[in-house]
N, C-alpha and C positions, 0 to 999 in steps of 0.2 A: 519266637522271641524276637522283640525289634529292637535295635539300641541305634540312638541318633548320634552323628558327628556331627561336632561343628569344625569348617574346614576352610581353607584361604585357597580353594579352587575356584578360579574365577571365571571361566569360560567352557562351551558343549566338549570342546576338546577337551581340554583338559580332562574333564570329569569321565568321559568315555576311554582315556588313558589309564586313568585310577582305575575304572570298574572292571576292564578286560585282563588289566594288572591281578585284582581282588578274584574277579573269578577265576582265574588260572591256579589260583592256591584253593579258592573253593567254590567251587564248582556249584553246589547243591544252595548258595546264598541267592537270595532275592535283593538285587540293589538299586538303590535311583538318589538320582540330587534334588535339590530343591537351588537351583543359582540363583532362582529370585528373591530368596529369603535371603534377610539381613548379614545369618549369621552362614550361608553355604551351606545348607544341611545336605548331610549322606544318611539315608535310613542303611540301613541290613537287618534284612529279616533271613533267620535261620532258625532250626531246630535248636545249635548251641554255638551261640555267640562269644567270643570274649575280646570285649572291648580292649586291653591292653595289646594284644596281636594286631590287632586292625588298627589302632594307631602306629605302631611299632612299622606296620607292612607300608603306610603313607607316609610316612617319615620318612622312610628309605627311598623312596622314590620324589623325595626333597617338597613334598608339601607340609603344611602343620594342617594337625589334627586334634582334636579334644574330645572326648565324652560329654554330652550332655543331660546332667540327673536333671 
């Protein structure tokens, strides 16, 4: 399963901070950015995703984050 964010990470840092952050809770997630696109997209791909945790988990570490349907 894939669910995209859209996210106000603006730079390789940064996004390399969120993802090392993300994998440390899970481990078994496939993650990348897109900082070229418009909207900052985060894919994660997993077996079982739930978009309200992975917002919840970049929040805290004081970026914003949204689901995108």
């Amino acid at each position: 399963m894939i669910e995209v964010f859209k996210t106000n990470i603006q730079n390789i840092k940064e996004a390399y901070f969120v993802m090392s952050q993300l994998l440390k809770r899970f481990p078994d997630y496939k993650i990348n950015f897109d900082l070229e696109d418009c909207d900052n997209i985060l894919r994660i791909d997993g077996t079982v995703v739930h978009p309200q945790i992975i917002v919840e988990c970049i929040t805290a570490l004081g970026y914003e984050c949204a689901e995108l349907t």
